[in-house]
VEXLO-836581 format. One record per residue (C-alpha): chain; x, y negated, z; residue number from 1. Coordinates in nm, 4 decimals, padded with zeros to 6 digits. Each point is the difference from the previous one (the first is absolute). Layout:
REM residues N
R; A; X; Y; Z; NUM
...
REM end
This chain:
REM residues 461
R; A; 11.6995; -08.4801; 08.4958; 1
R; A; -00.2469; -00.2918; 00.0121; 2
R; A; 00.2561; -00.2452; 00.0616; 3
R; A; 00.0349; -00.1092; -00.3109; 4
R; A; -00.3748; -00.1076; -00.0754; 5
R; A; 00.0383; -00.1917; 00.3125; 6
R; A; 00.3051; -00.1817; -00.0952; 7
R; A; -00.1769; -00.0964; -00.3023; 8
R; A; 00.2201; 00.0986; -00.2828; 9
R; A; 00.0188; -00.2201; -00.3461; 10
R; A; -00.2568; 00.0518; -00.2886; 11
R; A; 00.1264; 00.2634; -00.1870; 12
R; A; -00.1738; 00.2634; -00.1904; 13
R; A; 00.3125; 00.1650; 00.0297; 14
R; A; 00.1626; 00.2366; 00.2225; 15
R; A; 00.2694; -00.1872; 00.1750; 16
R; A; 00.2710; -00.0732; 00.2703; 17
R; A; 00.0645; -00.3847; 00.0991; 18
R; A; 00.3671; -00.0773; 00.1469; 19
R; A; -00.0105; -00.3837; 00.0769; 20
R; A; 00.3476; -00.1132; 00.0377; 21
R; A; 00.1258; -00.0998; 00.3335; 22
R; A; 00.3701; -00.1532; -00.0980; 23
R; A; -00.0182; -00.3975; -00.0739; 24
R; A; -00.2096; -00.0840; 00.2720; 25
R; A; 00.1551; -00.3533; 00.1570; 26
R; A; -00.0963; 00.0594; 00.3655; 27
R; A; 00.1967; -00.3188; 00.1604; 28
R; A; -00.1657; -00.2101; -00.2336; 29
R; A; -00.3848; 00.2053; 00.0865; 30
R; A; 00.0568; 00.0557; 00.3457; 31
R; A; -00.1616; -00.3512; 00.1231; 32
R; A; -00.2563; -00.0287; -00.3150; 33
R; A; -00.3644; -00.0465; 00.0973; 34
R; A; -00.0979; 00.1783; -00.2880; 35
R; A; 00.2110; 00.2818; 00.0747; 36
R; A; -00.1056; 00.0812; 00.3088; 37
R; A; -00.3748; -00.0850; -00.1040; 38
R; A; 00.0842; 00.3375; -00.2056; 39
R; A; 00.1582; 00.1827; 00.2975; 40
R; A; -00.1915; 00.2976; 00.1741; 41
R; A; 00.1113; 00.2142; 00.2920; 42
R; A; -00.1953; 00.3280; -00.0525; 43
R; A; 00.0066; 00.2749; 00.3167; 44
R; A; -00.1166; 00.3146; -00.1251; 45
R; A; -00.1389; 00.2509; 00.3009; 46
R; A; -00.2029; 00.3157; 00.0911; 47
R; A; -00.0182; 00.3477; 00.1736; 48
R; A; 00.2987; 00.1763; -00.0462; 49
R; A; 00.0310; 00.1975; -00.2712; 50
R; A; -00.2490; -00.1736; -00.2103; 51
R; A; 00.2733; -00.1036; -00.2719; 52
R; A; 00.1316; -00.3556; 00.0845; 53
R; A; 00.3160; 00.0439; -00.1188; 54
R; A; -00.0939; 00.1691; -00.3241; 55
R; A; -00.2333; -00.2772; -00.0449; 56
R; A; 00.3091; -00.2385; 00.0596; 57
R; A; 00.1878; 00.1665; -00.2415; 58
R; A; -00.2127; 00.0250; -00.3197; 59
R; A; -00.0854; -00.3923; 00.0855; 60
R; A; 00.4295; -00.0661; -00.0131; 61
R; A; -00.0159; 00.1993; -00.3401; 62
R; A; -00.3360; -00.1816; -00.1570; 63
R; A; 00.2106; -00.3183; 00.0601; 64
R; A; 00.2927; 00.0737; -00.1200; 65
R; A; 00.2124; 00.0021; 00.3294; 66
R; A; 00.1005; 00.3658; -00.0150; 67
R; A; 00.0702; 00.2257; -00.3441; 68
R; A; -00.1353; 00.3064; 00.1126; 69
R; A; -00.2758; 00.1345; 00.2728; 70
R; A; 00.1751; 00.2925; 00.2472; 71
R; A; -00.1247; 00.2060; 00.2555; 72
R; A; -00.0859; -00.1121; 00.3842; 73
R; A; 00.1598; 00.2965; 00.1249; 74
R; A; 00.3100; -00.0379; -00.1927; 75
R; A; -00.0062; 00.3352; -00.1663; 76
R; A; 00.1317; -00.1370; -00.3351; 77
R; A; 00.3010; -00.1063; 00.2474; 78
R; A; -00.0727; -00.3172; -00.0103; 79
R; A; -00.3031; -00.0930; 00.1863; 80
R; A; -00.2589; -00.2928; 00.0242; 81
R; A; 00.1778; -00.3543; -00.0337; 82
R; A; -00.2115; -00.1065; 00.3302; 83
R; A; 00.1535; 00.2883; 00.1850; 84
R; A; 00.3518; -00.0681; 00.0746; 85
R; A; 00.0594; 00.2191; 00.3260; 86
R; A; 00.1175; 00.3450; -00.0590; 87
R; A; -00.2978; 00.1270; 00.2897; 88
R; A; -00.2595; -00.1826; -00.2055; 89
R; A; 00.0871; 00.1922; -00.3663; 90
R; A; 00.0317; 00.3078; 00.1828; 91
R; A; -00.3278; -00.0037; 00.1848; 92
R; A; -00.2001; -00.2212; -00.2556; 93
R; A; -00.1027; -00.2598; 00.2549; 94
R; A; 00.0756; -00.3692; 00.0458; 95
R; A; 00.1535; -00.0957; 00.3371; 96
R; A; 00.1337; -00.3719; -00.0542; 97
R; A; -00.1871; -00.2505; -00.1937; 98
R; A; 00.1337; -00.0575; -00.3123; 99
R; A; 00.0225; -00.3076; -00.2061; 100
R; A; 00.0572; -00.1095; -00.3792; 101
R; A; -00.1480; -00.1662; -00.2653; 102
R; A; -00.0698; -00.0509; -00.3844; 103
R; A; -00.1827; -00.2003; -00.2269; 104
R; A; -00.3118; 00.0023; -00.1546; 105
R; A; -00.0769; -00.2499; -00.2934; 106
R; A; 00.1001; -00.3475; 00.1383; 107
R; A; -00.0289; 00.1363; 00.3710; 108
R; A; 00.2859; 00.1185; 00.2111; 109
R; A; -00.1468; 00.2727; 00.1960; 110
R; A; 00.1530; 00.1072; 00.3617; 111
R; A; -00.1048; 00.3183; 00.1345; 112
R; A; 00.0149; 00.1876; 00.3591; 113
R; A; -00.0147; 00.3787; 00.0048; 114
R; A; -00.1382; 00.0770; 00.3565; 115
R; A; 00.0169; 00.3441; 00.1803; 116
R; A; -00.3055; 00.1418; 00.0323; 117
R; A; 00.0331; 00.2410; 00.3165; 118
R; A; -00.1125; -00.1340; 00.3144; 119
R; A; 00.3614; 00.0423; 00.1547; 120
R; A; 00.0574; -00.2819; -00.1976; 121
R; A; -00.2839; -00.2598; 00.0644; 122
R; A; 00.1953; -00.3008; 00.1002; 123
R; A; 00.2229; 00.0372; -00.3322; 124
R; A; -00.3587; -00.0830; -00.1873; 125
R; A; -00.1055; -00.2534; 00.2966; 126
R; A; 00.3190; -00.1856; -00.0722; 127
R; A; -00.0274; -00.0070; -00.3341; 128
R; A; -00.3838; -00.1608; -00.0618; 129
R; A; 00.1639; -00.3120; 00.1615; 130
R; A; 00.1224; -00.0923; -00.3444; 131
R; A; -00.2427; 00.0954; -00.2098; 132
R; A; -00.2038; -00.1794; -00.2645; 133
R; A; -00.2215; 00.3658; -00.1026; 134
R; A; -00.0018; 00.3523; 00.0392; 135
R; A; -00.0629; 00.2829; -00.1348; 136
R; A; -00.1745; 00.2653; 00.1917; 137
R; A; 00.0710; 00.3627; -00.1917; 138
R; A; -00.2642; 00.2647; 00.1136; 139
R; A; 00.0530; 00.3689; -00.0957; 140
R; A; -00.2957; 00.0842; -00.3011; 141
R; A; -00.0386; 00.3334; 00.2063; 142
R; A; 00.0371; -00.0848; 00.3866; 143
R; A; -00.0904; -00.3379; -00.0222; 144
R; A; -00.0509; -00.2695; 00.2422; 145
R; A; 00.2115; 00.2090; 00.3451; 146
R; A; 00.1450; -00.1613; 00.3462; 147
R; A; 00.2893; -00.1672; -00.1176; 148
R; A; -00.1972; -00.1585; -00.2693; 149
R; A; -00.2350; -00.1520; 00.2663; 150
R; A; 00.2794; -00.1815; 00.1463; 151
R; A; 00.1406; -00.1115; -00.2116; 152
R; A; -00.3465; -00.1958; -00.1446; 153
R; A; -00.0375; -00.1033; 00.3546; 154
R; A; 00.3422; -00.1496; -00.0398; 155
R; A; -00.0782; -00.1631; -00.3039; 156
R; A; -00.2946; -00.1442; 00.1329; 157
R; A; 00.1667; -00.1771; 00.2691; 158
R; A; 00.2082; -00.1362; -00.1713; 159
R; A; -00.2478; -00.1212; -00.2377; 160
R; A; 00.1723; 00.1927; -00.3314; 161
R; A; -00.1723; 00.0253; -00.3224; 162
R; A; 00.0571; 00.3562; -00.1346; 163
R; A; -00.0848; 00.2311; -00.2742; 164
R; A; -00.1103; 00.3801; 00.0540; 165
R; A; 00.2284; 00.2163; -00.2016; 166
R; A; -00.1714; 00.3490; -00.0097; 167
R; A; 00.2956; 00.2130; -00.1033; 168
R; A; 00.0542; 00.4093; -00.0913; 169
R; A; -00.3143; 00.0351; -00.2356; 170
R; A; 00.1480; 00.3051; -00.1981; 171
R; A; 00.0134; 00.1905; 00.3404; 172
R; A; -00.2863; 00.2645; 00.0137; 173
R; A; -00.2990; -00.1152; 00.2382; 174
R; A; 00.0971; -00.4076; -00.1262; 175
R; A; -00.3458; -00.2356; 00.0508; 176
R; A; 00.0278; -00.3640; -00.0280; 177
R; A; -00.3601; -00.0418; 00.0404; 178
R; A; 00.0475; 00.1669; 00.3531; 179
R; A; 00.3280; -00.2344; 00.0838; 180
R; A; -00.2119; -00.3116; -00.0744; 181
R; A; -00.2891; 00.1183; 00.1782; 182
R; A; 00.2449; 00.0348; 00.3396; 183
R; A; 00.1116; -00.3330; -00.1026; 184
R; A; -00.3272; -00.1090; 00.0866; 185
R; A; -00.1063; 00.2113; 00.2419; 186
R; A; 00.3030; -00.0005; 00.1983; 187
R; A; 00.2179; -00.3302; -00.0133; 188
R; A; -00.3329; -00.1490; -00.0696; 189
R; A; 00.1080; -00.1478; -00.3549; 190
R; A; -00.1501; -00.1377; -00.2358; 191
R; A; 00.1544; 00.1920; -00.2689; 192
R; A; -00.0774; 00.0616; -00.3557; 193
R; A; 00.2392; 00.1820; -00.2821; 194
R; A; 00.1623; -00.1944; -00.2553; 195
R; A; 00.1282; 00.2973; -00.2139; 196
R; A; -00.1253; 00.3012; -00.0201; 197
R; A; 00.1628; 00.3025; -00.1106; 198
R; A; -00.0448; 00.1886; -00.3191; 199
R; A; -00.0426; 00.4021; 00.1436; 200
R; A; 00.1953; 00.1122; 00.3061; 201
R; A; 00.1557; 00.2686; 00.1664; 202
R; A; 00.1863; 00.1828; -00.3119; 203
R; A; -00.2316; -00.1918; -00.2663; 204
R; A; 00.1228; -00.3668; 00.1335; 205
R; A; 00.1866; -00.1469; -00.2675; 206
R; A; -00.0822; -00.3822; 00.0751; 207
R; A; -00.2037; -00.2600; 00.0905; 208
R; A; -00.2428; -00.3133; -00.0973; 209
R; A; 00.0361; -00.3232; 00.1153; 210
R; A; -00.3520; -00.1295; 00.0616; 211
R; A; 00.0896; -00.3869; -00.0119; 212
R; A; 00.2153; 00.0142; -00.3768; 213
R; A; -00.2563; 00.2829; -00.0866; 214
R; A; 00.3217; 00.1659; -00.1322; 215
R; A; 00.0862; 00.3798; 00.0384; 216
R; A; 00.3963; 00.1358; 00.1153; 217
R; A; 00.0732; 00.3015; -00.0673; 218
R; A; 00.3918; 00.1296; 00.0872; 219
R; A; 00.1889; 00.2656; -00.1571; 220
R; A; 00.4026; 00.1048; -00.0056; 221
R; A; 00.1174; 00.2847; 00.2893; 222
R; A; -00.0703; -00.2661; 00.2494; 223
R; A; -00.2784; -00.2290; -00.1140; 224
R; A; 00.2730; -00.2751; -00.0907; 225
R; A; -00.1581; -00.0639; -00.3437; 226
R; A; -00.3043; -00.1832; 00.0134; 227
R; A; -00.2675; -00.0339; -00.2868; 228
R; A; -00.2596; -00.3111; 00.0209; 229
R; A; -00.3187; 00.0625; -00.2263; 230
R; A; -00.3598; -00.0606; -00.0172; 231
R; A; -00.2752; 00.2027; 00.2668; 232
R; A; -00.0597; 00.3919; -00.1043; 233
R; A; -00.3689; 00.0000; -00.0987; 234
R; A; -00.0590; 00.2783; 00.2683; 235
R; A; 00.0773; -00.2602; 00.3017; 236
R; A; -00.1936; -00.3193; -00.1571; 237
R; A; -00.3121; 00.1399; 00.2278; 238
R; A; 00.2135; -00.0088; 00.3404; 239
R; A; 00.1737; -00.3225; -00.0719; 240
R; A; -00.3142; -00.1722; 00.0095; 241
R; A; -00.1186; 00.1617; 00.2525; 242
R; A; 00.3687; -00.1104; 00.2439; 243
R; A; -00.0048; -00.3277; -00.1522; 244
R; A; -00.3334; -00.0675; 00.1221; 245
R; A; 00.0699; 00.1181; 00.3012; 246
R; A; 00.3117; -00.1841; 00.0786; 247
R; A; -00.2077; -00.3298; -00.1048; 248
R; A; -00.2210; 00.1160; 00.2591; 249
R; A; 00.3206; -00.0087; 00.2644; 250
R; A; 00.1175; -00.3487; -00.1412; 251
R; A; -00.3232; -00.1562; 00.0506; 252
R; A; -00.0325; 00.0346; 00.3525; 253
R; A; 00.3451; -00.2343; -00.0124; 254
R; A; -00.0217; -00.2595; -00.2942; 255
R; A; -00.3248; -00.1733; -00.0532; 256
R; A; 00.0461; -00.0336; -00.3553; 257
R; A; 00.0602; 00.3842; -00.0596; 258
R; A; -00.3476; 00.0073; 00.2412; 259
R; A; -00.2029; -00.2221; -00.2309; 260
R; A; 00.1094; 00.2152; -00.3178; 261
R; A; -00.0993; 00.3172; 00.1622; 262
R; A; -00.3388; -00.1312; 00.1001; 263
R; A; -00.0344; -00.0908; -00.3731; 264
R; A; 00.0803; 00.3129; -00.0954; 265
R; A; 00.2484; -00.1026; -00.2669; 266
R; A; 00.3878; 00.0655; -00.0528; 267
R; A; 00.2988; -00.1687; 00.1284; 268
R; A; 00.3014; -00.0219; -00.2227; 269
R; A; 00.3612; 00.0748; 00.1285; 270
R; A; 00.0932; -00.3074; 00.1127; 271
R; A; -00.3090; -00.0411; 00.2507; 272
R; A; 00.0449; 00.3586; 00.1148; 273
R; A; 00.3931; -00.0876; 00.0664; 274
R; A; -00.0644; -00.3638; 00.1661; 275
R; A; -00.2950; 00.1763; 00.2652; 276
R; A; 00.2422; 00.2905; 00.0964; 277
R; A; 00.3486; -00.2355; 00.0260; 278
R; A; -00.2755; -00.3048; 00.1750; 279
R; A; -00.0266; 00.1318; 00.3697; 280
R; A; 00.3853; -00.0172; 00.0596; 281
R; A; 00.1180; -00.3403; -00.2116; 282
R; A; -00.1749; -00.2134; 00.2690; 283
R; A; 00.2172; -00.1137; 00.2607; 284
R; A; -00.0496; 00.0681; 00.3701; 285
R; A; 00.0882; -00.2365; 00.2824; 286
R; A; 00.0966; 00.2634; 00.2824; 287
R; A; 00.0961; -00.1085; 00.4067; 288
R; A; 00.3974; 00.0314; 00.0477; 289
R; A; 00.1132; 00.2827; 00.2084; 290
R; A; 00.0336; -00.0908; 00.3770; 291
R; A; 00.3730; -00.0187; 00.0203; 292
R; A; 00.2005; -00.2568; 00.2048; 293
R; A; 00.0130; -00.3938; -00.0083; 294
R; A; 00.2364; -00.2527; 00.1144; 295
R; A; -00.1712; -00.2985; 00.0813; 296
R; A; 00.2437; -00.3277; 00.0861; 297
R; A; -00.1347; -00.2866; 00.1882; 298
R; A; 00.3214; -00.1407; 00.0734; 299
R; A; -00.1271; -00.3583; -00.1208; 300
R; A; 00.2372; -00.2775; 00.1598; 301
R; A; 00.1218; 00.2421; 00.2136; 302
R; A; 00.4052; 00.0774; 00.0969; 303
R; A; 00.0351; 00.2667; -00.2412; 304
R; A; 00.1725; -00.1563; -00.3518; 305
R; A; -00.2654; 00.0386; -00.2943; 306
R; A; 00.3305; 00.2062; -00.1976; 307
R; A; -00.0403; 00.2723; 00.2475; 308
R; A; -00.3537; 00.0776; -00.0291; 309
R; A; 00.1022; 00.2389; -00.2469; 310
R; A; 00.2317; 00.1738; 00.1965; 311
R; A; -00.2371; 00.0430; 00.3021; 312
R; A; -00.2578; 00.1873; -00.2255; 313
R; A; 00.2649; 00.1894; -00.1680; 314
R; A; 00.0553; 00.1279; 00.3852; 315
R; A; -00.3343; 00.0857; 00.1100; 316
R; A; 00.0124; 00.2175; -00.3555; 317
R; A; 00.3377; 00.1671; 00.0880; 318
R; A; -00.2200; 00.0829; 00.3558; 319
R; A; -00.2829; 00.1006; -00.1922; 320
R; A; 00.2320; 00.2515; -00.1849; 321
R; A; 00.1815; 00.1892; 00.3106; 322
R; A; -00.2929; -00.0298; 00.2459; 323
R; A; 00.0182; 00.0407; 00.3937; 324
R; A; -00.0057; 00.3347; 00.1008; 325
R; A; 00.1732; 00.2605; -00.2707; 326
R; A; 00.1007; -00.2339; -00.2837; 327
R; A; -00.3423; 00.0903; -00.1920; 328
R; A; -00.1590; -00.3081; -00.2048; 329
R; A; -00.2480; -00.2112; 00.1602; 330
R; A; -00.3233; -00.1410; -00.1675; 331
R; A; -00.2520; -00.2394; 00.1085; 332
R; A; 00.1266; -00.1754; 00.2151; 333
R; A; -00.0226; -00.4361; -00.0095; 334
R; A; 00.3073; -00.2128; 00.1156; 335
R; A; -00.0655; -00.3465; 00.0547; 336
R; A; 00.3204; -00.2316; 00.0252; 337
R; A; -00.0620; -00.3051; 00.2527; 338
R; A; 00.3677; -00.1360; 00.0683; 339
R; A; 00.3109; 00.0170; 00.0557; 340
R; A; 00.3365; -00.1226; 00.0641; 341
R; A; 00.3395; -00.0969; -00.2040; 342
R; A; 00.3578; -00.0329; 00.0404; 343
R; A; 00.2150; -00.2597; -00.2037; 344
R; A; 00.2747; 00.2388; 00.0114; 345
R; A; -00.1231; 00.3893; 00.0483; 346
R; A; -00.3298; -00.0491; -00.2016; 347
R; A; 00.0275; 00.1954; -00.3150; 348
R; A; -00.2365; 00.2225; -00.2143; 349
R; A; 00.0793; 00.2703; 00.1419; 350
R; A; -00.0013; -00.0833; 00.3153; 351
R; A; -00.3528; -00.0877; -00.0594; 352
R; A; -00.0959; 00.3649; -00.1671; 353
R; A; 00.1614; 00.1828; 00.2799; 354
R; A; -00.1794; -00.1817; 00.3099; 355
R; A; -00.3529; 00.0061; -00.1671; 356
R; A; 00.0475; 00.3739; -00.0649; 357
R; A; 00.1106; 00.0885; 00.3319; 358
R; A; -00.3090; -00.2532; 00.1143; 359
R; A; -00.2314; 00.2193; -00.1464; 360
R; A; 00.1643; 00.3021; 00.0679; 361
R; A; -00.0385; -00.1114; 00.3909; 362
R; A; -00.2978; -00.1474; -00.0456; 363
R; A; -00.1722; 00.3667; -00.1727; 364
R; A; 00.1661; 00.1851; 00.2871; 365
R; A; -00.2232; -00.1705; 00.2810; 366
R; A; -00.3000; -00.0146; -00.1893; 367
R; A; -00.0371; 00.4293; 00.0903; 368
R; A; 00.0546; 00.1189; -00.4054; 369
R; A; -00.1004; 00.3061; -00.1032; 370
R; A; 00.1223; 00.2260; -00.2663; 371
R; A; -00.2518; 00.1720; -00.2733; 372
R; A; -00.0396; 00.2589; -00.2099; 373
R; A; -00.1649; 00.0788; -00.3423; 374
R; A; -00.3309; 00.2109; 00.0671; 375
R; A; -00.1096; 00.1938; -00.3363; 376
R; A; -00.4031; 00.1148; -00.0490; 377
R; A; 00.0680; 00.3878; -00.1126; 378
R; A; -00.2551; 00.1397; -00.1592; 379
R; A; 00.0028; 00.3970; -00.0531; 380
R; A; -00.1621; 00.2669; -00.1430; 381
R; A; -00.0473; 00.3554; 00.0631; 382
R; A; -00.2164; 00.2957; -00.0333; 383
R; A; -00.2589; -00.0319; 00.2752; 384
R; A; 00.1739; 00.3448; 00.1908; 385
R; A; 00.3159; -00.2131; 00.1390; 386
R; A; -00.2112; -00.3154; 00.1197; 387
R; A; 00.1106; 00.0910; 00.3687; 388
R; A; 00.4223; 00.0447; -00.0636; 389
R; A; -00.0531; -00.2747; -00.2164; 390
R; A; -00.1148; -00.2852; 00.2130; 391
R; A; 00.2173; 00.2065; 00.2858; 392
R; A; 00.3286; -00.0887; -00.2294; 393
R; A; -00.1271; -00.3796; -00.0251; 394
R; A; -00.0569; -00.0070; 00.3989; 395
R; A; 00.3529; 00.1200; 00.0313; 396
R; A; 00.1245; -00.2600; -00.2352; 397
R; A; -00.2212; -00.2620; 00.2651; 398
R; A; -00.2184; -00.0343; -00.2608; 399
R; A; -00.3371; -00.1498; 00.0491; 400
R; A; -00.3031; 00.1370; -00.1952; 401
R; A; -00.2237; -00.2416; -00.1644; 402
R; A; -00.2265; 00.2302; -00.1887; 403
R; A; -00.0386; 00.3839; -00.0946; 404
R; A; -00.2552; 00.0073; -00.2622; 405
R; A; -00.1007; 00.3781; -00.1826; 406
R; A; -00.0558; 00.0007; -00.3939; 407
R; A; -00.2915; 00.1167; -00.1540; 408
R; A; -00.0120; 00.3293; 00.0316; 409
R; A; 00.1725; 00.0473; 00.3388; 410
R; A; 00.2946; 00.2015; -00.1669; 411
R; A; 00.2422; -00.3399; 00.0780; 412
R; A; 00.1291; -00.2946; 00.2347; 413
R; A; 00.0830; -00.3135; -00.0487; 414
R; A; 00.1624; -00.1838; 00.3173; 415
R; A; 00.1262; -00.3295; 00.0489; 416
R; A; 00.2423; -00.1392; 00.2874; 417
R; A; 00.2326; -00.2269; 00.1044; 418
R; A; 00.3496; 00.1043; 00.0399; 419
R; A; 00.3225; -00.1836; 00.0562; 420
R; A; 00.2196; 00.0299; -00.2822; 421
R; A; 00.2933; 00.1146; 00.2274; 422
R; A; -00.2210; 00.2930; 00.0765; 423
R; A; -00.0389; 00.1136; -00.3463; 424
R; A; 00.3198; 00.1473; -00.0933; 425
R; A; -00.0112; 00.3347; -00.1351; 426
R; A; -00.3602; -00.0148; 00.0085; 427
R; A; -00.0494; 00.1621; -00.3678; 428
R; A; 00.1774; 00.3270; 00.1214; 429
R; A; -00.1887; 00.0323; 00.2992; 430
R; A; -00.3455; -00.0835; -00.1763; 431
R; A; 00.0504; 00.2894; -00.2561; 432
R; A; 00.1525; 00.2280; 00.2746; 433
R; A; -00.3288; -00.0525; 00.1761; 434
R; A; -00.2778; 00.0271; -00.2682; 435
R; A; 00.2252; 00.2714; -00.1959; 436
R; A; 00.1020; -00.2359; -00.3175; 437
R; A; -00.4016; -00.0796; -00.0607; 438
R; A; 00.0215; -00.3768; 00.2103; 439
R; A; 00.1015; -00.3591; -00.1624; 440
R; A; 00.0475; -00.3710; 00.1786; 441
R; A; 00.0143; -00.3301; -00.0953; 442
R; A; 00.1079; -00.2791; 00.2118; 443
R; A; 00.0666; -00.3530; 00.0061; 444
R; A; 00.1104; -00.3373; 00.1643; 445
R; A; -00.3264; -00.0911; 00.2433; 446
R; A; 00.1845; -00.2191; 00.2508; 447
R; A; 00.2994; -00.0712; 00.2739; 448
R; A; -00.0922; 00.0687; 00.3840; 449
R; A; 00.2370; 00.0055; 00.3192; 450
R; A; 00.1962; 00.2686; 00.0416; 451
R; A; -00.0632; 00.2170; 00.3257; 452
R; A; 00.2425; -00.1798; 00.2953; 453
R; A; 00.1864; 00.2744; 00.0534; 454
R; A; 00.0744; 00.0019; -00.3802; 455
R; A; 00.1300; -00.3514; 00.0187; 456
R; A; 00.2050; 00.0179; 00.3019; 457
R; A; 00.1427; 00.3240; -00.1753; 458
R; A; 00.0750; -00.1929; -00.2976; 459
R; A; 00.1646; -00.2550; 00.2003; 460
R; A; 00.2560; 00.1867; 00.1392; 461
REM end
């Protein structure tokens, strides 16, 4: 129900509902503008399943206007989520595909990704963070920070993603943002402070306040879709300052001005707070190109016609595509063009595409290729009692064990190995067949290796 504090809703005193029109929008003549796309965002929005993504997704559609009313995830009003639009994911309440849409917020056109969140479905979010400007990480107010949500923050951070912690469900019973953002830190190691904090939870939540407008929310209607802005109840005034201060603590470890007002113990306004939270990610990076293939022509004064350069690079990409051995892509690789020859009559384009592709083609199949595989680091967790059939399963799967580490207390393990991802089909079922419904895994992308050689000669039939 906090979404609508963090959208930032307009100054009213009022309780309200905004619809901002979406007809007269001229996209030909937007499409190209600088300053349009200056205002374009694409959001991903991720967690452990069952934390409320979708729900999220839909009251942020209905803040802004791009649907009239909120409905269920599980489609019990018969029509369902807007996100879910396959018939299995209304009826079990999951999300299996990502999703995609968009509104707009104020002058900003706003696209949005709804990823699954169950670890079947990893490579749906993996695919996804490609694209993405920000996220939004939504933690469960009573579970927390679980597996899925620690990869998908290692995800994040590899692909260098700002994101925002969403800590969702406070009017379940057992709710503690205090505890979320302490796992924050303890566990993805962030440096994470609140910017809202809510006003009572469990069955006394009824909104929040925003600690950078110094503003209090509050949301009433059958499903929190009217929203009332107003000034800080007297009974929170104590805790605000005591968050505030402590998220100027958290900023000052990141913007040196924030760090010189702390030290002189006085009070930033809102627009220093907002410039030292949005400062860390307006800088931009230089980052090293991917290692993918390269054409390199030194065909200077050579017999090969300058027009056909083109066509000989266009070649060595059509090789690229089909590879040597089974058709599957090849990366990495260097092709250096030294000469040539020409016909007057038979020289052609074409001509010139075909012969450098099956050149490489050739040239790949003498140089002893190999074909790879994705390997995956699983990590999983069980109650200390199935160690043995659990690292027995991941043997079977020719897994190789990198760590087994027990918790605290000894009641749990936590082991880490690297497993093809051919090898982990179906590995969900067996994992809660073996520790009796009480084990979770996470995995994700480590590396490619060689397949074994019998593998690739079976693959080559």
């Amino acid at each position: 129900m906090a979404t609508a504090a963090m959208l930032r809703m307009a100054s009213t005193p009022w309780a309200f509902r905004w619809v901002r029109p979406l007809g007269g929008i001229d996209i030909k003549s937007r499409l190209f503008s600088s300053e349009y796309n200056d205002r374009l965002r694409n959001i991903g929005i991720s967690a452990h399943i069952d934390s409320g993504k979708t729900t999220l997704t839909e009251r942020i559609l209905f803040y802004t206007g791009r649907i009239s009313a909120i409905h269920d995830v599980r489609g019990k009003d018969g029509v369902g989520a807007k996100m879910d639009s396959m018939d299995l994911e209304r009826e079990k309440g999951i999300t299996i595909q990502s999703a995609a849409t968009f509104c707009r917020w104020k002058d900003s056109h706003i696209n949005i990704i709804d990823t699954p969140g169950h670890v079947d479905f990893t490579i749906e979010v993996e695919r996804a963070l490609r694209v993405l400007d920000g996220g939004i990480l939504v933690l469960c107010g009573v579970s927390g920070v679980q597996s899925q949500s620690l990869t998908v923050d290692r995800q994040m951070k590899r692909y260098n993603i700002p994101r925002l912690a969403f800590v969702n469900k406070l009017d379940r019973q057992g709710s503690n943002p205090d505890k979320v953002i302490g796992q924050l830190r303890d566990q993805l190691k962030l440096n994470a402070a609140a910017l809202q904090i809510p006003m009572g939870l469990e069955n006394d939540h009824v909104g929040v306040i925003d600690l950078i407008e110094k503003k209090a929310y509050t949301f009433d209607g059958e499903r929190g879709e009217l929203v009332k802005e107003g000034p800080i109840p007297v009974e929170y005034q104590e805790l605000v300052e005591k968050k505030t201060a402590e998220l100027v603590e958290k900023l000052s470890d990141a913007d040196d001005e924030i760090a010189e007002i702390f030290l002189m113990e006085e009070k930033p306004d809102e627009e220093a707070l907002k410039a030292a939270i949005r400062q860390p990610f307006s800088a931009e990076e230089q980052k090293e190109s991917g290692q993918g293939n390269m054409f390199e022509n030194r065909c200077v004064g050579t017999n090969i016609p300058p027009e056909y350069y083109s066509s000989c690079e266009k070649g060595s990409i059509d090789a690229f595509t089909e590879g040597a051995l089974v058709g599957c892509e090849v990366e990495g690789v260097r092709v250096v063009l030294q000469d040539g020859a020409a016909h007057a009559v038979d020289s052609s384009d074409q001509a010139f595409r075909t012969c450098m592709a099956n050149a490489v083609r050739e040239t790949m199949k003498k140089s002893n290729p190999s074909i790879l595989e994705p390997v995956m680091t699983v990590q999983v967790e069980a109650p200390a009692d199935f160690q043995g059939t659990v690292v027995a399963g991941l043997n079977r799967r020719m897994g190789m064990i990198q760590s087994s580490d027990m918790n605290d207390d000894g009641s749990g393990i936590k082991i880490q190995a690297e497993v093809p991802l051919a090898n982990m089909f179906g590995y969900s079922t067996e994992l809660r067949s073996q520790t009796q419904g009480k084990g979770e895994f996470t995995m994700e992308y480590l590396k490619h290796t060689q397949v074994p050689r019998n593998t690739q000669e079976e693959l080559m039939k």
